[in-house]
C-alpha positions in Angstrom: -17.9 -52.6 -63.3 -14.7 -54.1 -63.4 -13.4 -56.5 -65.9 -10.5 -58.9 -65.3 -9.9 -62.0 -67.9 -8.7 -65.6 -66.6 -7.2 -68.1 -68.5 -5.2 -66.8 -70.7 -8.0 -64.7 -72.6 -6.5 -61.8 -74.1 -8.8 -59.5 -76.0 -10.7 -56.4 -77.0 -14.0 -56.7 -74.2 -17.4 -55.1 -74.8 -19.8 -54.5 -72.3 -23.3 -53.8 -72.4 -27.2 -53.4 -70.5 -30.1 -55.5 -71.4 -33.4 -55.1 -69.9 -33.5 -51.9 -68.5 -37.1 -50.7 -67.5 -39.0 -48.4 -69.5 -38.6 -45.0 -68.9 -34.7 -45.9 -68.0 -31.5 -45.6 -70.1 -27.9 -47.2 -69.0 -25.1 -46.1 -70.1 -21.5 -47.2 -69.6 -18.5 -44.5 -69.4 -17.2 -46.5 -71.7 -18.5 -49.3 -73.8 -15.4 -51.8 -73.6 -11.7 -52.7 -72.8 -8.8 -52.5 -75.4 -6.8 -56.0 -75.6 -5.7 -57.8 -73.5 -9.5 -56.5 -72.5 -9.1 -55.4 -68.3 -10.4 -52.3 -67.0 -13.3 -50.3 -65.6 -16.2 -48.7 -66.3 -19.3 -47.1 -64.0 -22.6 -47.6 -65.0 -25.3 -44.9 -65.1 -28.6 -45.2 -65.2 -30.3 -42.4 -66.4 -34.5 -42.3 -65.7 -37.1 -40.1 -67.7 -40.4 -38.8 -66.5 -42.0 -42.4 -68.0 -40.1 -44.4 -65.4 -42.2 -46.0 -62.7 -41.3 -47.4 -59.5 -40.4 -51.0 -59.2 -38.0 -53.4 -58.9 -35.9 -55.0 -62.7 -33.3 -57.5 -63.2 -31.2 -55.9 -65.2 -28.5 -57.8 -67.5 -24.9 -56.3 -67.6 -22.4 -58.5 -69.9 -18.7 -58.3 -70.8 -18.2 -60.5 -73.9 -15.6 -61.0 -76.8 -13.5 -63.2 -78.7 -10.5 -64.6 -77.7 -8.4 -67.1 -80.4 -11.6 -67.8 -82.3 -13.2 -68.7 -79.2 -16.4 -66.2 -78.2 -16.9 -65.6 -74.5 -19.2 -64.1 -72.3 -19.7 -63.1 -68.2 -23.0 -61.9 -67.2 -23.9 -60.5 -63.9 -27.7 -59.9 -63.4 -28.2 -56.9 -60.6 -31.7 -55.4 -59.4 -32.5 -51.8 -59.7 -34.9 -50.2 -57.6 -37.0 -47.2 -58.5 -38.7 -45.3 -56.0 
């Protein structure tokens, strides 16, 4: 995942993974950006013998707060077990 801020936001992003399917656990190589809050990270997803196959929407979102003001980006991206 790469994260680039636009207009004029400058600061500290986190990232995170919502709705991963059971069995499944994401994990970034690493959790956020330093001010002014660019970079990249991979995402992993790790499955355990309780995963079953399917198809999820699974919720990946950069947020923080810039000047007071909170933001967020939110890309939802289907993972396919087999």
């Amino acid at each position: 995942m790469t994260v680039t801020p636009l207009g004029g936001l400058r600061a500290a992003t986190a990232l995170t993974v919502s709705r991963a399917p059971g069995g499944m656990t994401a994990v970034f190589s690493k959790t956020g950006f330093a001010a002014p809050g660019n970079g990249s990270a991979a995402l992993t997803f790790i499955g355990s013998a309780a995963a079953k196959a399917g198809t999820s929407a699974v919720t990946v979102t950069a947020s923080g707060t810039s000047n007071g003001i909170s933001y967020k980006a939110t890309q939802v991206i289907s993972l396919v077990l087999r």
